[in-house]
N, C-alpha and C positions, 0 to 999 in steps of 0.2 A: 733712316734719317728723316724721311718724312714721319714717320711715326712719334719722334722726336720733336719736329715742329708742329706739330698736330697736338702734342703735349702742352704745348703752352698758349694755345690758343682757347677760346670758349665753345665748348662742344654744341652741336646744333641736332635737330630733331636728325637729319639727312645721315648725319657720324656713323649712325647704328648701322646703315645699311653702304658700310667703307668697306671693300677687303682687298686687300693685297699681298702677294704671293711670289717669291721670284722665279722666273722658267725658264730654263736652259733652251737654246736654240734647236732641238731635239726633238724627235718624232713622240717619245714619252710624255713628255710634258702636255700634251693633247689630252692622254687620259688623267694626268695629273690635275688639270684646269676644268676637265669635265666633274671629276669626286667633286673636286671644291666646290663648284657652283653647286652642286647636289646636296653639300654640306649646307651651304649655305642659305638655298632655299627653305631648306628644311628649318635650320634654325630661326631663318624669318619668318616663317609659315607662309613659304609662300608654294607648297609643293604643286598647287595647281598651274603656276610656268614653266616647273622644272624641268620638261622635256623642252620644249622651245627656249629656254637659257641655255641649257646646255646645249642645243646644237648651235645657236646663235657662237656660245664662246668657242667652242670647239671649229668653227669655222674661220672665229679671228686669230686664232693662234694657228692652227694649221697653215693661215694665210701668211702671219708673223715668221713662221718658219720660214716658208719657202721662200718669202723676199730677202730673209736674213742671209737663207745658204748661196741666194742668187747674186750675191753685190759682193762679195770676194772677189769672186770669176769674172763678174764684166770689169771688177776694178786692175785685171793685169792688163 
């Protein structure tokens, strides 16, 4: 959907460096979000952060996770 309102709008220098990915609530998704950034470095040429991106993300989704599995159980 946003990709779709992103479509009608006038692209900016910033655009190129856009990515979005959907991740399940899930322990996988960690290394799923770690490739992509890896992916992505690369294709910006930006491989000289790619190690500190990718712990950076893999630390917010790791984080993502566990407040996700956390808020079912305090919500009973």
């Amino acid at each position: 959907m946003l990709e779709q309102q992103r479509g009608n709008m006038a692209k900016t220098a910033e655009d190129q460096f856009v990515s979005c990915i959907p991740l399940p609530a899930m322990a996988s998704s960690v290394s799923t979000a770690r490739m992509h950034t890896r992916a992505l470095m690369d294709k910006w040429h930006l491989t000289h952060v790619v190690d500190d991106a990718e712990l950076i993300v893999s630390e917010i989704v790791t984080n993502a996770i566990r407040v996700t599995n956390i808020i079912p159980s305090q919500a009973r």
